[in-house]
C-alpha positions in Angstrom: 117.4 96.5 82.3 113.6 96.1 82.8 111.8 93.3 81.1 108.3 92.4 81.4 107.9 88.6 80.7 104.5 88.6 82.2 102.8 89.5 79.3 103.8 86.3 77.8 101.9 84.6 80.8 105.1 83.5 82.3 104.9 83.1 86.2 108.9 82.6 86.9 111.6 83.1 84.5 115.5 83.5 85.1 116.8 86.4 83.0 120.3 85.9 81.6 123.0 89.3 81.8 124.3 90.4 78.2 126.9 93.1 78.4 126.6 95.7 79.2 123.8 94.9 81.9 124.8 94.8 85.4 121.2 93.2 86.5 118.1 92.5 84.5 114.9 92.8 86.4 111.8 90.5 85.1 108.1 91.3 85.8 106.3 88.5 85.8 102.2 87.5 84.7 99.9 89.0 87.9 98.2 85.9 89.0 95.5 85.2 91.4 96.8 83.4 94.2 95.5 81.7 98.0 97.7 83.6 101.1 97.6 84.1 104.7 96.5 87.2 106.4 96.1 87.1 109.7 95.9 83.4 110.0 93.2 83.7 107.3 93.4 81.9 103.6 92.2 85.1 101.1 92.7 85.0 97.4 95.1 87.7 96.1 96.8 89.0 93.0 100.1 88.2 92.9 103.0 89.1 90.9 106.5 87.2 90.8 109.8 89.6 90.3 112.8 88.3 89.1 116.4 89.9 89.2 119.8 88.4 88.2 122.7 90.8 88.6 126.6 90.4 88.0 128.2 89.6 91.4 131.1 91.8 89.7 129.7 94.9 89.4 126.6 94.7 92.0 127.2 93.3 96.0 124.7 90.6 96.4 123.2 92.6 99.4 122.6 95.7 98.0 120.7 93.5 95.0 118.4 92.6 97.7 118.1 96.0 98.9 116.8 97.1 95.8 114.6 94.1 95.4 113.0 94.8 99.1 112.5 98.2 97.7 110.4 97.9 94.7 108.5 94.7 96.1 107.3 97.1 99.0 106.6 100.5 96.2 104.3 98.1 94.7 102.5 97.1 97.6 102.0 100.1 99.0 100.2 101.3 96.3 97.2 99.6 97.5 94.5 96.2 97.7 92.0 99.1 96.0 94.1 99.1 93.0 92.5 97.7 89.6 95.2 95.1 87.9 93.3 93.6 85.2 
């Protein structure tokens, strides 16, 4: 299941299962945070994404396969990107 939380304005949220989910995936609110770039401090949009999966059905590691995987679709599609 996809949720998108975000568009409440929440920044972190913990999703619970109902069955017949294996894992819920939350979106969270795109906010404009400070990071390091090559030892700089720049200001970027940034997006919390929250999964909770049942250990029964789904092996922790592959969860975090997954996770890896659409944390790095996202990023790759670009800084040039408008979000809001």
């Amino acid at each position: 299941t996809v949720n998108n939380t975000g568009t409440l304005g929440s920044i972190v949220s913990f999703p619970i299962i109902n069955y017949p989910q294996a894992a819920i995936l939350t979106s969270e609110a795109i906010v404009k945070r400070p990071v390091v770039i090559k030892d700089t401090i720049v200001i970027r949009s940034v997006m919390n994404l929250c999964l909770s999966f049942d250990h029964r059905v789904l092996d922790g590691a592959e969860s975090a396969v997954f996770l890896q995987s659409v944390k790095q679709r996202l990023e790759r599609m670009g800084e040039d990107l408008r979000l809001g």
